[in-house]
BALOVEX-283426 format. One record per residue: residue number from 1; x, y, z of N, C-alpha, C in turn. Coordinates in steps of 0.001 Angstrom, whole numbers, plus 500000, padded with zeros to 6 digits. Layout:
<recs>
     k      nc1      nc2      nc3     cac1     cac2     cac3      cc1      cc2      cc3
   NUM        X        Y        Z        X        Y        Z        X        Y        Z
...
</recs>
This chain:
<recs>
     k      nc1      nc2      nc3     cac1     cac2     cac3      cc1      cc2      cc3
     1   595588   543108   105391   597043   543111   105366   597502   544474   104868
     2   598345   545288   105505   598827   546475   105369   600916   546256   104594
     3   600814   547024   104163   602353   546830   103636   603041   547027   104739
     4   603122   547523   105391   604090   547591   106782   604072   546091   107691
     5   602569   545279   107709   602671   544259   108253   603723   543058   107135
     6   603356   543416   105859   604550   542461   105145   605663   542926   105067
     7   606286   543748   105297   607261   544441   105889   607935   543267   106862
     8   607503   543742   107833   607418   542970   109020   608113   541572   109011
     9   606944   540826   108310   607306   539526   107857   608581   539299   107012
    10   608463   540017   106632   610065   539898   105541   610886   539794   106325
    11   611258   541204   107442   612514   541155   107916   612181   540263   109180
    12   611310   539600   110087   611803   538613   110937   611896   537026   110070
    13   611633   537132   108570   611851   535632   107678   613116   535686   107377
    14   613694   537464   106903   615393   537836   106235   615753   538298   107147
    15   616276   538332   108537   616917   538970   109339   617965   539254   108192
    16   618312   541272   108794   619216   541886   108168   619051   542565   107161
    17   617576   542070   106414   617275   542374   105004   616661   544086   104807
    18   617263   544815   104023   616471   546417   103987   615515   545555   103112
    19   613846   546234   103610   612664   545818   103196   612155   547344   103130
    20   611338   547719   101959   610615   548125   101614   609274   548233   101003
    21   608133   548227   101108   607360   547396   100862   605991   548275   100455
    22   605413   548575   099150   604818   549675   098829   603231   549145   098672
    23   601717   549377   098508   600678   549153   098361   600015   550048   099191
    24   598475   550164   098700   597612   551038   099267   596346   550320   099489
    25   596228   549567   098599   594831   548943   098447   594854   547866   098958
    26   595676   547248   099892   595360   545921   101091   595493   544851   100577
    27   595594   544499   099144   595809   543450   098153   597022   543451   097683
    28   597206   543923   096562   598599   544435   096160   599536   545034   096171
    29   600450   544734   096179   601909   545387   097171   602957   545027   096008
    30   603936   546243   096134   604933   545787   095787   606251   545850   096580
    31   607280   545056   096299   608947   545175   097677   609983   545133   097021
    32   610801   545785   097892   611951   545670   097174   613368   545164   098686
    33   614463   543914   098493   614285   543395   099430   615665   543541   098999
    34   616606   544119   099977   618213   543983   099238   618448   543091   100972
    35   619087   542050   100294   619739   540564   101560   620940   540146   101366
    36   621524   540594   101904   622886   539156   101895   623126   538024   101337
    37   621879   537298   102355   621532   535978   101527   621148   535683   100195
    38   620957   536851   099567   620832   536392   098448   622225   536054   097193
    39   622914   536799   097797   624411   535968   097080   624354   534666   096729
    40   624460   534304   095241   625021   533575   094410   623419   532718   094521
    41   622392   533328   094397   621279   532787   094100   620820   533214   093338
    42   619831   532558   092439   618924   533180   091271   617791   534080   091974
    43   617327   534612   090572   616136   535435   090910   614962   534532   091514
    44   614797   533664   090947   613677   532231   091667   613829   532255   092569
    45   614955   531802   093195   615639   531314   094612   615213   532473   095287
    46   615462   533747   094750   615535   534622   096495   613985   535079   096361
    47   613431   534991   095228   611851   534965   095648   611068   533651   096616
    48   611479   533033   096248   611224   531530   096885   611456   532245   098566
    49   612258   532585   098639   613196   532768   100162   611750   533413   100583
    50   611653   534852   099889   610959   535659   100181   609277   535226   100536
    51   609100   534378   099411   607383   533855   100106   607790   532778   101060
    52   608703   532243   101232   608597   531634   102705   608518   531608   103608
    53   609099   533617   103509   608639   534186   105126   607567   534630   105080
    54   606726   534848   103971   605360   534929   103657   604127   534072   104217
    55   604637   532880   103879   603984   531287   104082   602508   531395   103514
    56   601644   531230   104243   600956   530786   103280   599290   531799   103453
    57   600141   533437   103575   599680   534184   103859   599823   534921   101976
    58   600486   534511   101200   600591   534510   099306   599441   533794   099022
    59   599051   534716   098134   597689   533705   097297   596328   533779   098424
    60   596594   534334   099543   595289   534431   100609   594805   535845   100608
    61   596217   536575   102026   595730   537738   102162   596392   538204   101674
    62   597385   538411   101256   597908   538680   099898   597798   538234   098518
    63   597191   538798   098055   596606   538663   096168   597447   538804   095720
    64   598437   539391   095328   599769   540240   094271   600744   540706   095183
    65   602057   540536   094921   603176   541053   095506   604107   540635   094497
    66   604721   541930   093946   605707   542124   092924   607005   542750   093730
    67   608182   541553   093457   609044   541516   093909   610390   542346   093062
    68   611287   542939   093934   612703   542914   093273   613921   543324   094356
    69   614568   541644   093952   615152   541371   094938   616763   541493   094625
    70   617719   541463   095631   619076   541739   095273   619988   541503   096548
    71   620962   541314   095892   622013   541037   097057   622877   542211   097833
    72   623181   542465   098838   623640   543569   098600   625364   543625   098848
</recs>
């Protein structure tokens, strides 16, 4: 898994969403995800959002992904 492929995933899970998405070592990554949708949601909530477009590719091929998320 390359950061550009979770990239990817982000914005066809957040259509609209600026995704940025940093790692080198194929494991750990970090993003930074400014959405719309995230208005009037908690920090939980729009992480939640965020591994859902993930699915169940967290905790596999992705080991670590440190999030920070925002509305814009």
């Amino acid at each position: 898994m390359q950061a550009q492929d979770i990239q990817q995933l982000i914005e066809d899970g957040l259509p609209g969403a600026q995704v940025v998405v940093r790692g080198d070592d194929g494991q750990h990554f970090e993003a930074e995800i400014i959405y719309t949708g995230f208005a009037g949601k908690s920090v939980v909530e729009q992480h939640r959002m965020v591994y859902g477009a993930l699915g169940k590719r967290m905790g596999g091929e992705i080991h670590a992904l440190a999030l920070r998320t925002r509305a814009e």
